[in-house]
N, C-alpha and C positions, 0 to 999 in steps of 0.2 A: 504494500500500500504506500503509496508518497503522498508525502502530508502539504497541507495547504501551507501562503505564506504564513496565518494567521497562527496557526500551528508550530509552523517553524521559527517565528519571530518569538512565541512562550518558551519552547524548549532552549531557544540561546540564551531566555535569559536567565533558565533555572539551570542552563548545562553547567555552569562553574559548581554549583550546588551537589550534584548526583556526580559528579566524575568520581570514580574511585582511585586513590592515590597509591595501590598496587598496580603492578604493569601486568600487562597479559604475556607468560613468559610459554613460547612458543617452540618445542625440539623440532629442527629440519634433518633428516636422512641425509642428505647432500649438502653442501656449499655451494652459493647461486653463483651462478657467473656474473659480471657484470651487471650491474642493474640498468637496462638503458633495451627498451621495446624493438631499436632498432638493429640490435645484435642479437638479442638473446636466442636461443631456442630451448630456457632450462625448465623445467618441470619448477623447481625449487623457485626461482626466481618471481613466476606469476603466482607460489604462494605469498611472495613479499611484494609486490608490489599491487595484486590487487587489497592489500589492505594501505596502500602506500597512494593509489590514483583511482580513480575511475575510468570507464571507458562512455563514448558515446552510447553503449546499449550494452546491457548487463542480460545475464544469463541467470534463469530462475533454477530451485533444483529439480523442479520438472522438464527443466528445459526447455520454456519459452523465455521469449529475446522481449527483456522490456526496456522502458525508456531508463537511462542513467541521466549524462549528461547532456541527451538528446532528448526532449519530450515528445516526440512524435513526427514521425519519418513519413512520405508518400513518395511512388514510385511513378515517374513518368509513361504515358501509354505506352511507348517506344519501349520500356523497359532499359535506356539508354540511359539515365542518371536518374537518382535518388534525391531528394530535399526533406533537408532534416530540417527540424525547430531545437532551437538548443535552449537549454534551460538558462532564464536570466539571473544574476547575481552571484554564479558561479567565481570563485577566487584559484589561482595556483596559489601554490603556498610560501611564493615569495611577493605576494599580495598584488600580482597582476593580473588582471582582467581577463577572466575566458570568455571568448567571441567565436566568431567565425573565421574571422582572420588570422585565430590562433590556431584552429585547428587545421586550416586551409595550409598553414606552414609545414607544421606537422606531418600532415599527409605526404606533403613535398617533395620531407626530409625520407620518408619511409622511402621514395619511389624513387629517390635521386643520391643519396647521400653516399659517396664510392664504396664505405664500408656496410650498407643497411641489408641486412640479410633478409627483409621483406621486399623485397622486388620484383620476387618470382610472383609469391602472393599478391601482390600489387597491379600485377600488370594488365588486367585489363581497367583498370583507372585511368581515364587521360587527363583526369587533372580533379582539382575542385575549386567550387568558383563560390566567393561573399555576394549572397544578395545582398542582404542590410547584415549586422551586429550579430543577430543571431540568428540570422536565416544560411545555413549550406545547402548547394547541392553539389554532390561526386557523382561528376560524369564518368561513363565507361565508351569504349572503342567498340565493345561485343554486349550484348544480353550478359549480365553476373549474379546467377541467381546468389550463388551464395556470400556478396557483398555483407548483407544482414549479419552475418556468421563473420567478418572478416573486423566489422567497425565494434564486435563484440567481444575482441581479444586484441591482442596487441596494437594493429593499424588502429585504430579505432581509440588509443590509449595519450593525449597528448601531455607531453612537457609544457615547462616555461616557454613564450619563445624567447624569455631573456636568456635564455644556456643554450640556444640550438646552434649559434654559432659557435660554441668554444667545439674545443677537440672532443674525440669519443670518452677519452680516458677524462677530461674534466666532467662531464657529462656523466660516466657510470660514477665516480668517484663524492659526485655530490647531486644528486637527481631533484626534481623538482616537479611535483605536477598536480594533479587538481584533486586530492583525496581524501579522507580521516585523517590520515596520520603520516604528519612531515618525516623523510631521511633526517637522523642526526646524525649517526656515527657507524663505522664500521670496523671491523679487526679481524680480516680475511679468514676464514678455515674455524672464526670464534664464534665471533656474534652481531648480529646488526640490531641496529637500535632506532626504534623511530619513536614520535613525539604525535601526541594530539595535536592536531593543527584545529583551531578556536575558530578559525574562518570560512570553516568547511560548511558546503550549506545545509548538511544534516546533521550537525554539530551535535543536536540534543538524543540523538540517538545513537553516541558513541559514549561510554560509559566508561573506559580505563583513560587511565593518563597517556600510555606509554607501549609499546610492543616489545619486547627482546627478542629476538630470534637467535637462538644457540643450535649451534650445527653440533649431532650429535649421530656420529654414523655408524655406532652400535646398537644395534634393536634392543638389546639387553640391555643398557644400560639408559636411552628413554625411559625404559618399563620401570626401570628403580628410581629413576627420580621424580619419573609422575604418584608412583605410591609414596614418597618421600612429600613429596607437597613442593617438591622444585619445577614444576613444569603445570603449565593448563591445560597445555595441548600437546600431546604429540603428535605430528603431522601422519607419521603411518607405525602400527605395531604391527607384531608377525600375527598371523592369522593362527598360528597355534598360539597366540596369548590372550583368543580372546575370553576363554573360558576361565579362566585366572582375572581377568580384569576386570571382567563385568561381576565375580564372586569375591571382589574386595569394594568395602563401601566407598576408599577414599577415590575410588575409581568408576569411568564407565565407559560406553564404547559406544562411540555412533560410526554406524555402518552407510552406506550406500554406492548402489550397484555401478559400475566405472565404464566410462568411454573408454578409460584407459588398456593397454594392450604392451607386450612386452616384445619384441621383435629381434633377430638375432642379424643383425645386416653383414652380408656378404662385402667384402672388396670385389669387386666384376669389373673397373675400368680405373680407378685411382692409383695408376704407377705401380712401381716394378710389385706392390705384393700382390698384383690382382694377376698375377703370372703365378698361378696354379690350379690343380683341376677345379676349385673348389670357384673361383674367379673364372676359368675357361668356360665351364662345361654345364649347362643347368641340370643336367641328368644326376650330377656328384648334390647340386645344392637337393634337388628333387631327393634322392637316395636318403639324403641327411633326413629331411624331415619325414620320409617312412618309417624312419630308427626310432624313432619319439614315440614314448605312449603318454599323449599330453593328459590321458585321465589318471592314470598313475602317477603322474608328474605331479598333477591337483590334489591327492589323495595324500601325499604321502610327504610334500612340503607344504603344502597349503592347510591340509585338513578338510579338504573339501570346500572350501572358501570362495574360491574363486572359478573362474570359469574356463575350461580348454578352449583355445579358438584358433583357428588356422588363417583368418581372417583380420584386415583392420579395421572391421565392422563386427562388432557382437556379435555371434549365434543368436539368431530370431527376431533381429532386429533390421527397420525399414530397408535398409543398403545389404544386408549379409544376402548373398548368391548360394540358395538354397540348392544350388547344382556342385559346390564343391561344399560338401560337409564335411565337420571336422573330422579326420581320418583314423583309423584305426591303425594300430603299429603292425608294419607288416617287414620282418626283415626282410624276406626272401625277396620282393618284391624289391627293399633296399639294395639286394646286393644284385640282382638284375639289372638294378639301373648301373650302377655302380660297370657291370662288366660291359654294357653297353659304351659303356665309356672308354674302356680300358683301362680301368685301373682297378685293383684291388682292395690296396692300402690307401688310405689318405690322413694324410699329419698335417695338422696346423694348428692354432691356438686360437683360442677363444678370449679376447679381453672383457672383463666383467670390471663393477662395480668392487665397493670397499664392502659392503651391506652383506653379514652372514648370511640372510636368504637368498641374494642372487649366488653366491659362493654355492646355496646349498643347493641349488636349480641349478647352476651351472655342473656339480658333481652329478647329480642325478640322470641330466642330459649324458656328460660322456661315459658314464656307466653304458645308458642304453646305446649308444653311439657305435659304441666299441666294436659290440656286436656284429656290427654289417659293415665293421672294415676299416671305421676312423678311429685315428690317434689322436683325440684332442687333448690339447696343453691349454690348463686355463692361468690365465695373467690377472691378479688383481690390479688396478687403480684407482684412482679418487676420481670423483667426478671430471674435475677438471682437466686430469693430463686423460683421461679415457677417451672426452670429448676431443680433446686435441689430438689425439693418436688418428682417431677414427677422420675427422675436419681434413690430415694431412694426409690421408691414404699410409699410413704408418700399422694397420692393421690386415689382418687375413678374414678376419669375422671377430663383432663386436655386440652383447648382449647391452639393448639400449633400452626405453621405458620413453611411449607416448602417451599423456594425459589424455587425448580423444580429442576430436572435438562434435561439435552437435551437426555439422553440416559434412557430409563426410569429404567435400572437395577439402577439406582441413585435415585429412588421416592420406587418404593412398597418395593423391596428387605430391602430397611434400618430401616423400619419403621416395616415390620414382621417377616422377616426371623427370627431364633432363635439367632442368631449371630448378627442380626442385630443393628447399634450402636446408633438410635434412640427407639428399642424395649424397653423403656420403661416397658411399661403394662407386658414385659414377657412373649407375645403370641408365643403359639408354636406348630405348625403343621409340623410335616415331613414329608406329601406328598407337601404340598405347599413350602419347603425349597429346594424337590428338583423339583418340575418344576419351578423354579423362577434359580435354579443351569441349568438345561440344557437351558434356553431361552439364558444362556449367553454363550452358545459353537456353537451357528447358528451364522452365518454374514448376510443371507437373510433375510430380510425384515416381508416375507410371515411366513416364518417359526418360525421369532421369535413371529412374533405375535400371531399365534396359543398356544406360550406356556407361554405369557402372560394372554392370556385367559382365560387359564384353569387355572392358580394363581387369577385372576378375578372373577370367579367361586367362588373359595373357598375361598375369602376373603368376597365375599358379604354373603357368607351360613353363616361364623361365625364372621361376622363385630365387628374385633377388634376396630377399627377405625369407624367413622362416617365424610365423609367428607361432608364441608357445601361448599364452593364454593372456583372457580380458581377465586383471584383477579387480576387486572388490577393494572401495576404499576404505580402509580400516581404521578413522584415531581413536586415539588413547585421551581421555578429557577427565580433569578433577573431578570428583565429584559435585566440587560447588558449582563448577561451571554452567551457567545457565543460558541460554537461549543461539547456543550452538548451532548451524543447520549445515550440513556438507552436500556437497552438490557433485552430479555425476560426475564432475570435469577434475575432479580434487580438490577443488578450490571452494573458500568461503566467505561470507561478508563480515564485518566486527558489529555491525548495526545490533543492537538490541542485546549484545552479548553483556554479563554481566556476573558477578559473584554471590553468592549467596554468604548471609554472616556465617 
């Protein structure tokens, strides 16, 4: 519900009143990269900064798109640009006026800026243009249906424009944009610290002083300090704790079901390590994921938790291609492929995360693995050098972790398309670049899914990717914690959150 001004004018001026002068202390699994919309691609990061900015359109946890910073959008006949109405009185939080003109820069910066790794996503935008202060419209070159999906995540996410000309590194280094709660400080690999910003236009509906975010990339040791009374939130616990959490009072667990999906990406074209069968041949990648019994995988690390899926679209859901279901582990079949290939053996290393559960999915996988011929070697790293490993073609196969999104041109396109700005691996098919281009100039339903399909098709014939399953978002939350809500995406609002005595 969004409240009247009349509403929001009482609550500012009883917010000094109700803030509670404990901070909401939040465990992150990961270390965010940089904080700055125009680089990022970290799962960890859009937990920090959607309590840090807004976006022109926010995501409910049912998963309808409503107005944030935008009050109400209309779509021209043509289907050719959008015009938003943006919400007036809106502050950044170095007390500069959000317009139209600000966002208009914004966009710009996402579509121009040499380093902006939304470009790809961006690209059917050819510009966007200030009617008056707070009237936009973003024009497009083609039909985009999934634009709505696009201004509800990061493009859609504005800064100051007083910071948009400094460099990227002063930019991540001290962020600035229109939300609850201002960047104060950070201590890389520690903790980031942001501050209630008093000018926000929902003010009265923030209720801490302060956020801490401590990067904590043991599950065990989250779980001890949330029953210690160090922690409000942990952002994710292992699915085998959750029968332990929910049966201690100081604790409890809010669940809901995930966009998200876990993916094991191939090198196939990113320099000299994409020069082995595993990069040559799809028959070896294909063989790989016969080896997998993603239901014993779910059983047996999960608890049952979570969900197997072969797919970057949920089992049962709008876009999943009910013609490739999720498969049954068939060696023989594995090592079929495998001799179709000419090879027998195959060695190469798996780079994983820091996080004992991917460690323990990662063992489980080359267990089964083994079986039909591969030698995997698994490589721990920390988020950051992983992402950069995989970024520089410095890998053979990397187990990676996508939050989802609601529109699925936001799952397969970014992960294969040629342009795509997770395409790591470098895979590159130009019939699959453009039926994954035209699903996104249908608005119906039927029709875009027939040309998901056929992207569906050609992703399973030359399985860049190997996906293991959609997980379940699982935190860990004090018991006092109250008005919590988590949303399929992983992400959550701080609106209404609050403590109990």
């Amino acid at each position: 519900m969004r409240i009247s001004p009349w509403m929001l004018a009482g609550a500012l001026f009883l917010a000094p009143f109700a803030v509670q002068a404990q901070p909401l202390r939040v465990a992150l699994e990961f270390d965010p990269a940089p904080l700055d919309p125009a680089t990022d691609g970290s799962y960890t990061n859009r937990v920090v900064t959607t309590l840090m900015c807004d976006s022109l359109i926010d995501l409910t946890p049912d998963l309808k798109f409503v107005p944030e910073l935008a009050t109400s959008w209309e779509w021209s006949a043509d289907r050719l640009s959008l015009t938003l109405k943006l919400r007036p009185g809106v502050l950044f939080q170095d007390g500069t006026p959000f317009d139209a003109a600000a966002m208009a820069a914004n966009i710009e910066r996402y579509k121009t800026v040499a380093y902006s790794t939304r470009k790809a996503e961006m690209a059917a935008i050819s510009g966007a243009e200030v009617i008056d202060p707070l009237t936009l419209r973003v024009n497009l070159s083609r039909p985009y249906a999934p634009l709505i999906m696009l201004l509800a995540n990061r493009p859609g996410t504005p800064y100051s424009p007083k910071i948009l000309g400094l460099s990227r590194e002063e930019i991540a280094n001290k962020p600035v944009c229109a939300g609850p709660f201002a960047f104060k400080a950070r201590v890389v690999t520690d903790h980031i610290t942001l501050e209630r910003f008093p000018g926000y236009w929902n003010a009265g509906a923030i209720k801490f002083s302060s956020v801490v975010f401590r990067t904590i990339t043991d599950v065990n040791i989250r779980k001890v300090d949330l029953a210690a009374g160090a922690l409000e939130v942990s952002q994710s616990i292992a699915p085998t704790d959750v029968a332990s959490v929910s049966g201690n009072a100081k604790m409890k667990v809010a669940k809901s079901p995930s966009l998200g999906f876990v993916p094991i990406e191939f090198n196939v074209g990113n320099g000299k390590a994409a020069d082995t069968p595993l990069g040559r041949d799809p028959r070896v990648r294909r063989a790989f994921s016969l080896a997998i019994d993603r239901a014993v995988l779910n059983q047996v690390a999960f608890e049952g938790q979570y969900v197997p899926s072969n797919q970057m679209e949920a089992p049962g859901s709008t876009y999943f291609h009910p013609g490739h279901p999720v498969p049954a582990r068939d060696v023989d079949a594995a090592k079929k492929q495998l001799a179709e290939a000419g090879v027998k053996t195959v060695a190469f290393t798996l780079r994983i995360g820091t996080d004992p559960l991917d460690e323990q999915v990662a063992q489980i996988v080359q267990a089964m693995v083994k079986d039909a011929g591969f030698e995997m070697k698994i490589l721990k790293q920390d988020a950051a050098a992983l992402v950069a490993a995989t970024q520089s073609g410095d890998f053979e196969a990397s187990m990676l972790l996508w939050s989802g999104r609601a529109d699925p041109d936001g799952n397969l396109p970014l992960w294969v398309t040629s342009k795509g700005f997770v395409n790591w691996g470098k895979y590159n098919n130009p019939k699959l670049d453009d039926v994954l281009t035209q699903a996104t100039t249908v608005g119906d339903i039927p029709a875009r899914q027939a040309f998901y399909r056929q992207a569906v098709d050609i992703f399973m014939n030359d399985q860049p990717h190997v996906i293991l399953y959609h997980y379940s978002k699982i935190w860990g939350l004090s018991g006092k914690l109250q008005g919590f809500a988590g949303r399929p995406d992983g992400l959550w609002r701080p609106e209404g959150m609050s403590l109990a005595p």
